[in-house]
SETORFI-318784 format. One record per residue (C-alpha): residue in three letters; z, x, y. Coordinates in steps of 0.02 Angstrom, whole numbers, padded with zeros to 5 digits, always signed. Each point is the difference from the previous one (the first is absolute). Example, Ala and Ser with C-alpha at 12.3 -4.5 7.8 and 13.67 -1.06 7.14 Angstrom:
<sites>
ALA+00390+00615-00225;SER-00033+00069+00172;
</sites>
This chain:
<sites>
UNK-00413+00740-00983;UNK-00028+00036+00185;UNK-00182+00081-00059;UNK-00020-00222-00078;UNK+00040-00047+00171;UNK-00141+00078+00064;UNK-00135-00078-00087;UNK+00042-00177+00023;UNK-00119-00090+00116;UNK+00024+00003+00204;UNK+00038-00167+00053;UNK-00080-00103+00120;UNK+00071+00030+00201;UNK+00110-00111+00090;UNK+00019-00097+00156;UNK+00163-00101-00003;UNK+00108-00091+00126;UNK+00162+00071+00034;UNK+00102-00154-00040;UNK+00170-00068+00104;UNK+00117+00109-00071;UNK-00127+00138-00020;UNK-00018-00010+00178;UNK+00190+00001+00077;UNK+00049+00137-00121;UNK-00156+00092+00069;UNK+00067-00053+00212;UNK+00170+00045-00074;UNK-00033+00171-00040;UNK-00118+00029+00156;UNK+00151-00045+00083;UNK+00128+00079-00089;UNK+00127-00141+00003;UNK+00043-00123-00127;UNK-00056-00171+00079;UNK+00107-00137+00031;UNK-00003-00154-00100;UNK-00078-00112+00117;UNK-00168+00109-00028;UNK+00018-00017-00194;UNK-00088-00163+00001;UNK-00180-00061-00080;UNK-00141-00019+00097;UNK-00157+00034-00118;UNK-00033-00122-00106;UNK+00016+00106-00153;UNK-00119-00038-00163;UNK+00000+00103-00185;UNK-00121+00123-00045;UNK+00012+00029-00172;UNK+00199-00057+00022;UNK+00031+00099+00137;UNK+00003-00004+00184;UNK-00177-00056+00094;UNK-00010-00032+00170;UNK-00192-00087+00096;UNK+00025+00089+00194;UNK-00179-00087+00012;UNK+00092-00179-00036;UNK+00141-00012+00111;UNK+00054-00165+00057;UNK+00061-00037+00190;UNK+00193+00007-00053;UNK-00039+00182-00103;UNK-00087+00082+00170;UNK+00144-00071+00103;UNK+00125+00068-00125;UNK-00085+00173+00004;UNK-00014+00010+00177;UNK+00172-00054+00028;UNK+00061+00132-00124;UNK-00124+00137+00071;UNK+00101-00024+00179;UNK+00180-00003-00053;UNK-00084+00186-00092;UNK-00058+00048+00167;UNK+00197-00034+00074;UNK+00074+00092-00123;UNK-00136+00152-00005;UNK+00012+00022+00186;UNK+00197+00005+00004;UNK-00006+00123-00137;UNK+00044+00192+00023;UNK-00075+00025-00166;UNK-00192-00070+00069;UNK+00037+00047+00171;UNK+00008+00177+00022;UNK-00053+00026+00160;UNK-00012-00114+00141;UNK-00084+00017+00211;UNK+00116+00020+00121;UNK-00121-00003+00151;UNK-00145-00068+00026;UNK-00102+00171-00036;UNK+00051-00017-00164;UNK-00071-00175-00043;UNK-00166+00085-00068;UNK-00017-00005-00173;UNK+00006+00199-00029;UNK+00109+00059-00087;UNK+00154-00095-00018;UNK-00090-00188-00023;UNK-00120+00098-00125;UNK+00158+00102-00087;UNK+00081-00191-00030;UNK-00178-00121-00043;UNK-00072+00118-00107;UNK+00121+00078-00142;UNK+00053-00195+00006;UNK-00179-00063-00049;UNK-00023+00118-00120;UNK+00127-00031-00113;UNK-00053-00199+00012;UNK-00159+00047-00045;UNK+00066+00121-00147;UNK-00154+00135+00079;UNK-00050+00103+00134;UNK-00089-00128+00146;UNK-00161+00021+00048;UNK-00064+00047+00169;UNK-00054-00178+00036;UNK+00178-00061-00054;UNK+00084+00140+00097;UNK-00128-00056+00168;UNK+00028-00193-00029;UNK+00193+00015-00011;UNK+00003+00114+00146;UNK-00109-00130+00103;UNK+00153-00137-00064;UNK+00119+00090+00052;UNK-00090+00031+00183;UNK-00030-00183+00009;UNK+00171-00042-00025;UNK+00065+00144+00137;UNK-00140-00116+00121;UNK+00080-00164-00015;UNK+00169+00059-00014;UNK-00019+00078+00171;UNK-00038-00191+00066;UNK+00158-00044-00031;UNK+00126+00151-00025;UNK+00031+00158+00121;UNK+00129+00102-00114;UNK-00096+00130-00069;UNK+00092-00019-00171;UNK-00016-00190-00012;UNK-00188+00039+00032;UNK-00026+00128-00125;UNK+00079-00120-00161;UNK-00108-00126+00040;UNK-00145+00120-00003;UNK+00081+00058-00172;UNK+00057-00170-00079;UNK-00201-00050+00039;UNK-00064+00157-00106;UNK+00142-00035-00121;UNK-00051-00187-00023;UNK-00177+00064-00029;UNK+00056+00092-00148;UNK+00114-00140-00092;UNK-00140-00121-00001;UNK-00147+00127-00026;UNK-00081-00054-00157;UNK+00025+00202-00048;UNK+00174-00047-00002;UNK-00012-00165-00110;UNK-00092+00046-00127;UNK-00030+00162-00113;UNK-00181+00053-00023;UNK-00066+00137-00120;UNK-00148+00029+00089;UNK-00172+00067-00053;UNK-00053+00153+00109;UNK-00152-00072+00048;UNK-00075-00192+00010;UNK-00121+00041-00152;UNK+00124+00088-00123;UNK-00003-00091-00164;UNK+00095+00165-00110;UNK+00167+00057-00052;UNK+00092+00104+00105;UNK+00192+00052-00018;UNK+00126-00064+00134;UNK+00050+00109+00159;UNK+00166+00044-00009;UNK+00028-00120+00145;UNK-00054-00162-00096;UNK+00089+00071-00148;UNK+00147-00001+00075;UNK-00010-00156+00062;UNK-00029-00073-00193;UNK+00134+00099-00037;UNK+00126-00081+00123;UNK-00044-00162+00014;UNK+00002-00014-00173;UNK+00169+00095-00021;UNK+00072-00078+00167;UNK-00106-00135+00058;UNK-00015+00096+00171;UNK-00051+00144+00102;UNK+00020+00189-00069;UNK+00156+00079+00031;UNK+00002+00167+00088;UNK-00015+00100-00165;UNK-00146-00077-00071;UNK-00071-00022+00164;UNK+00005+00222+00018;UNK-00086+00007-00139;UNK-00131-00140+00046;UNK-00030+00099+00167;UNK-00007+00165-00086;UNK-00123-00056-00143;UNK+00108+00073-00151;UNK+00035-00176-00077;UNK-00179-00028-00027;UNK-00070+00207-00033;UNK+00167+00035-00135;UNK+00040-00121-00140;UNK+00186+00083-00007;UNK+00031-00056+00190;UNK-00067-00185-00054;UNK+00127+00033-00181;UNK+00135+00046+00112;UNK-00012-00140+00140;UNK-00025-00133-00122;UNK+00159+00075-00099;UNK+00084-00006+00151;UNK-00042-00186+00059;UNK+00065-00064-00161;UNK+00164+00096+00032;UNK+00016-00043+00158;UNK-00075-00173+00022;UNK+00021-00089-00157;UNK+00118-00148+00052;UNK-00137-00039+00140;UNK-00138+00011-00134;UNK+00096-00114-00119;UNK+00016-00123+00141;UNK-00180-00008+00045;UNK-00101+00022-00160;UNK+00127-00076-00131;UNK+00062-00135+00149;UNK-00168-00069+00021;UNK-00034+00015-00214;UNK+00128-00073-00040;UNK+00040-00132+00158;UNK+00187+00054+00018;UNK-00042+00070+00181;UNK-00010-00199+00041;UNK+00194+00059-00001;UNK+00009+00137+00123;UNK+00041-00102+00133;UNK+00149-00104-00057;UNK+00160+00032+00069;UNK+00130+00158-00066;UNK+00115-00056-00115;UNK-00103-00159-00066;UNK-00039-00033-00176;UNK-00199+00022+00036;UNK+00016+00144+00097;UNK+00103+00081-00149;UNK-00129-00049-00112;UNK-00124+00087+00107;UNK+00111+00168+00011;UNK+00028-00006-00195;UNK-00181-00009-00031;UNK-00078+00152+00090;UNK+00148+00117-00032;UNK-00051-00036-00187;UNK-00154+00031+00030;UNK+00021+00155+00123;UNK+00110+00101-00136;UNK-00133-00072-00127;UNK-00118+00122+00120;UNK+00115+00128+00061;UNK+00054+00047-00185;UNK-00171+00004-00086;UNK+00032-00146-00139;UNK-00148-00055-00071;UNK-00086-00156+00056;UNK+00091-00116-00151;UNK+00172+00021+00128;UNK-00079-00112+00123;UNK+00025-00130-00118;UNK+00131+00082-00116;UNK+00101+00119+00103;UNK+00173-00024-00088;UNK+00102-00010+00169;UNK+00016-00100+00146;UNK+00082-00008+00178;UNK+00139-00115-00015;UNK+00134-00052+00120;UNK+00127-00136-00034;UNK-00076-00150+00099;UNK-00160+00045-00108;UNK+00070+00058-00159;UNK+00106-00190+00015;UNK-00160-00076+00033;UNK-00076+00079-00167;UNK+00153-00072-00071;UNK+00044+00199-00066;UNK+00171+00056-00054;UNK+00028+00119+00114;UNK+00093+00060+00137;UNK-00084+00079+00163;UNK+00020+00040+00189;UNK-00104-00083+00122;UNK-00101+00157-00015;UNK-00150-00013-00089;UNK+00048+00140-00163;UNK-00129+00035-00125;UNK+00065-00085-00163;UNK-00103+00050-00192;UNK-00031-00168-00067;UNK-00160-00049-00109;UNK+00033-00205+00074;UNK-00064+00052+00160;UNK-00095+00131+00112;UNK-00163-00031-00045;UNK-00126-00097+00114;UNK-00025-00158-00112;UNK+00201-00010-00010;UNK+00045+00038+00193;UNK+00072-00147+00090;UNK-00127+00034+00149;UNK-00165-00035-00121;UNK+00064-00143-00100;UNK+00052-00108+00143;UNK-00146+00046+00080;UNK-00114-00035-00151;UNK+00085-00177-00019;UNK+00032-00154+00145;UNK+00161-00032+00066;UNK+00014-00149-00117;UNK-00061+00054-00187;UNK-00103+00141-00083;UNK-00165-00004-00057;UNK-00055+00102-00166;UNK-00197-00032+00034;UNK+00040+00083+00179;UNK+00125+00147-00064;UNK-00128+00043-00121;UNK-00143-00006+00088;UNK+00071+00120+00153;UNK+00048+00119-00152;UNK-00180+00008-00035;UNK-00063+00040+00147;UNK+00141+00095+00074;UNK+00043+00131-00164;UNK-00159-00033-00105;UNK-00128-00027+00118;UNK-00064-00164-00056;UNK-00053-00105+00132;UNK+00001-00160-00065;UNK-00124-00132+00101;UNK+00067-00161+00025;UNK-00075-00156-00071;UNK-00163-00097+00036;UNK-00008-00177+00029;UNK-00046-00063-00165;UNK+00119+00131-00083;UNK+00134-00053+00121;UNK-00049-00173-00060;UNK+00041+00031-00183;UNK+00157+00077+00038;UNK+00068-00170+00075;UNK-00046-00080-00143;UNK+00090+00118-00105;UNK+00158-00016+00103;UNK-00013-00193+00016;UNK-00010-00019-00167;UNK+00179+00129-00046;UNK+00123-00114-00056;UNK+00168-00031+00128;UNK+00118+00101-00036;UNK-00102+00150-00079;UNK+00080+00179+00003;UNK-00089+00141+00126;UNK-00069+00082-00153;UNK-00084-00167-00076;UNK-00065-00004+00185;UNK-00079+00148+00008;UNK-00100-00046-00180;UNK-00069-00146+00084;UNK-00104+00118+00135;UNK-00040+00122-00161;UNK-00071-00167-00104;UNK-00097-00066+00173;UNK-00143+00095-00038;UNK-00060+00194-00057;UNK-00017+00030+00176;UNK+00192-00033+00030;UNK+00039+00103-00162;UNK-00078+00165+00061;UNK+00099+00039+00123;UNK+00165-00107-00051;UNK-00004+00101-00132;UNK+00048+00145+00091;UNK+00096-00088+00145;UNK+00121-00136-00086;UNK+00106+00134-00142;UNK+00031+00109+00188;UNK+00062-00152+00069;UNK+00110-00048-00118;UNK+00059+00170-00057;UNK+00064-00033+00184;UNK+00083-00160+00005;UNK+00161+00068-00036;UNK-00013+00032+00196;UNK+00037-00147+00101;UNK-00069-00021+00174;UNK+00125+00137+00087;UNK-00026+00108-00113;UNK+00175-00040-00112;UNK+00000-00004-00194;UNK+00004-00160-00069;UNK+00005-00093-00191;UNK-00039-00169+00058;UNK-00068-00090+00134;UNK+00116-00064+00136;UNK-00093-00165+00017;UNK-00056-00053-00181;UNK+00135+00100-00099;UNK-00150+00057-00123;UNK+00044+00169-00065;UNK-00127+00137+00083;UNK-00125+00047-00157;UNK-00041+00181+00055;UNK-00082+00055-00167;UNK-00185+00026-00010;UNK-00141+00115-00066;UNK-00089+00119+00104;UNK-00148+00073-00087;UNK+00042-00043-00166;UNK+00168+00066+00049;UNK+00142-00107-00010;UNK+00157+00018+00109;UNK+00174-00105+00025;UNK+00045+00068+00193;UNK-00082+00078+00163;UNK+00080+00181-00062;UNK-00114-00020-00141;UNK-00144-00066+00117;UNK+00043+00132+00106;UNK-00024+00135-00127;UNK-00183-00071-00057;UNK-00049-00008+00183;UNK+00052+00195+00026;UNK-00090+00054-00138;UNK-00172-00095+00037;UNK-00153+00122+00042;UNK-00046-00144+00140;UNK+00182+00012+00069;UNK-00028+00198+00015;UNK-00202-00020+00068;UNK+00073-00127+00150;UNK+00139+00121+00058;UNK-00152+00106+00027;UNK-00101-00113+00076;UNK+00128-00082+00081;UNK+00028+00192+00076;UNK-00176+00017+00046;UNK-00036-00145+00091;UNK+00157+00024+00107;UNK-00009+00189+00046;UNK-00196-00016+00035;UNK-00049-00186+00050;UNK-00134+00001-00112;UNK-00060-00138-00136;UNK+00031+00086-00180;UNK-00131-00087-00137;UNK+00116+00034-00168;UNK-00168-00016-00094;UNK-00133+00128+00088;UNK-00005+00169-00043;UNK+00057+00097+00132;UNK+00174-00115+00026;UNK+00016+00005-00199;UNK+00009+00171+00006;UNK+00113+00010+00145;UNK+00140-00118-00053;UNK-00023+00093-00188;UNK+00049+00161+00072;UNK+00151-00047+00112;UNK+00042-00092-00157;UNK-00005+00151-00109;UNK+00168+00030-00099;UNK+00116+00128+00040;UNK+00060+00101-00164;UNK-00031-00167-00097;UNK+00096-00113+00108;UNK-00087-00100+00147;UNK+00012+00075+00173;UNK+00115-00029+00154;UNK-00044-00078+00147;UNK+00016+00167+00088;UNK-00124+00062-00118;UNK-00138-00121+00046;UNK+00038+00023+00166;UNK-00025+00171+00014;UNK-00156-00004-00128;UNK-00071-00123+00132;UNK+00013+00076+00154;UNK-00065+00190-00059;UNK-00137-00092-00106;UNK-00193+00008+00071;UNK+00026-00195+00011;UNK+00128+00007+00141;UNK-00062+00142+00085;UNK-00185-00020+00006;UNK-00098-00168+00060;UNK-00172-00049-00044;UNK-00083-00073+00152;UNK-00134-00100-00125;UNK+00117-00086-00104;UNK+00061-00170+00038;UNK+00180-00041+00039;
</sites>
């Protein structure tokens, strides 16, 4: 299997933006300090790559810069009150030079922002900030200590906005390289934890960065990756599966609200779905949920819990397509929407990006819809769009049986029979593939078993951990998302499985410097 890995095609290298959160887990952690709420705002305008996370640096508005610069300075506060960052400090004026304690602080502290060893122009340059600073701190403070942190907070604030610090680059070792290489161990590790963390190495993987054994011995790679989906699951649920999935729009809500319930309940599932090797069907059929009693009375369950959130075996709910936190945010706060339910199923767990319509298509639809009859059920509806052309029967084909397999979800999420403002009974029986079913566990249990469901976990996976457009239909990506998709004794892999396939696989640790991204 590993031997497979090895002869899958090096993908093309990287430059990507650290985005916001990227950016204060990465100050949090050169801090050492969990930052205060106040800091845990948004100010990138974030856009999707592939569904995740994209952020243009090169197309910042005046309200972004501000934003940054404000949160760069309340950084700077907290970095030069810290006994973590400051380790050293002058005491007289004869110790204001930047040898050696000013160098012993600026430069351990830039490296790890910069997730490599600094050049000798970046060592000179943040040596000449932090001289600069000493020079018009001395205009206006005498206390040698006062002095020497502004001298420091300037050198500091170099780093934090340094483009080396905003952005990853897998760099070719010279201007006119166009080959494959394989990583250093210093850029593997940082693939490794941002895409396991969504920050800056921790002290382990960073030892093994600085002493080159994650990149010269496969079993160091083996054993930090095992160890980063031990250790670090919950915080790789939240990122990769949060931003799949949209239930991180949740994070933020308040303890002991229904949303932020529905946002702990959906990456705990998916965390054990990780930390316990099930295969990939548990995302969407897992068999158990996190229940307490607010949201176990919400799912209108018969049972009795503690406010606790207590994993509970039950086939009703657990998986994504039947968590509270996707269906409300799949549907508007006033009704649900098949054509939209089915269509994010597509793209999200099939990979079928559906384009919206052109004008004259768009056209034919409204005469379709003008011409349904008042009163008409959701399901005689939906014909309608399928009759409005071949164009509209492609892909409603695929779309409108997902969406109604999931109308027996209403717009929070709660099961329903009938709709609360026509009294219609909910028709929730379709065909799939020439496959008929009567309820979304049915649906469910068609979608799990789907070779496209399996292929977009992987790609899904891919596109995440390396930033990097997969093509499903060239060669090289076939054969990539066909191996991490390879069965396991007959049954289809775990999560884990692909994970770890991934990152020791020639495709994650090798870039090709003439392919395009």
């Amino acid at each position: 299997m590993a031997a497979a890995g090895q002869q899958l095609a090096a993908g093309p290298a990287i430059t990507r933006n650290l985005s916001n959160r990227e950016y204060l887990n990465a100050a949090s952690a050169l801090l050492g300090e969990r930052l205060p709420a106040d800091l845990q705002k948004s100010w990138t305008p974030t856009t999707q790559f592939s569904g995740f996370d994209a952020v243009p640096w090169n197309n910042l508005d005046t309200k972004a810069i501000r934003d940054i610069t404000e949160t760069v300075e309340a950084l700077l506060d907290r970095a030069v009150a810290s006994p973590k960052v400051v380790t050293c400090a002058a005491a007289t004026a004869a110790e204001l030079a930047y040898d050696p304690c000013a160098r012993s602080i600026v430069e351990p502290f830039a490296r790890r922002a910069y997730g490599r060893p600094l050049a000798q122009a970046e060592s000179t340059a943040l040596a000449a900030r932090y001289d600069a600073g000493i020079t018009l701190a001395k205009t206006s403070l005498t206390a040698p200590r006062a002095i020497f942190l502004d001298g420091l907070r300037s050198a500091l604030g170099t780093v934090l906005l340094a483009p080396q610090f905003m952005t990853r680059v897998e760099a070719p070792p010279s201007p006119e390289f166009t080959g494959v290489r394989d990583l250093d161990a210093y850029e593997l590790a940082n693939r490794l934890s941002f895409m396991f963390t969504a920050s800056l190495p921790d002290d382990e993987l960073w030892a093994k960065a600085v002493d080159g054994s994650l990149a010269k011995d496969p079993a160091v790679l083996r054993a930090q990756t095992d160890r980063l989906l031990d250790t670090k699951t919950d915080a790789f649920v939240q990122s990769f599966m949060g931003q799949w999935f949209d239930f991180r729009a949740y994070d933020g809500a308040a303890p002991g609200t229904l949303e932020h319930t529905m946002w702990e309940e959906s990456w705990r599932v998916m965390a054990d779905v990780v930390r316990e090797g099930l295969p990939v069907t548990a995302l969407v059929r897992p068999g158990f949920t996190y229940l307490n009693q607010d949201l176990a009375t919400h799912y209108s369950l018969d049972a009795k819990l503690s406010p606790t959130l207590t994993r509970v075996a039950t086939l009703e709910r657990g998986g994504v397509l039947q968590q509270g936190s996707w269906l409300t945010l799949s549907a508007t706060p006033l009704k649900t929407s098949p054509i939209h339910r089915g269509r994010l199923v597509q793209d999200r767990l099939l990979c079928k990006a559906i384009p919206p319509p052109d004008s004259a298509l768009f056209e034919q639809i409204k005469k379709a819809a003008d011409a349904i009859p008042a009163g008409a059920s959701v399901k005689e509806r939906l014909e309608s769009h399928r009759n409005a052309g071949p164009a509209c029967a492609g892909c409603h084909e695929y779309m409108d049986p997902i969406g109604l397999g999931l109308e027996g979800f209403d717009m929070r999420g709660r099961l329903r029979d009938a709709y609360a403002d026509t009294g219609k009974p909910v028709e929730s029986a379709s065909t799939l593939l020439g496959r008929p079913f009567a309820r979304f566990e049915e649906l469910n249990g068609m979608l799990a078993e789907l070779p496209d469901y399996h292929r977009c976990v992987a790609e899904k996976l891919t596109v995440y951990s390396t930033r990097r457009i997969v093509d499903a239909s060239a060669n090289a990506d076939k054969d990539l998302l066909a191996y991490l998709t390879l069965p396991v004794e007959g049954k289809p892999p775990s999560l884990r499985a692909m994970i770890t396939r991934l990152v020791m696989s020639k495709a994650f640790r090798s870039v090709n410097h003439g392919a395009s991204k």
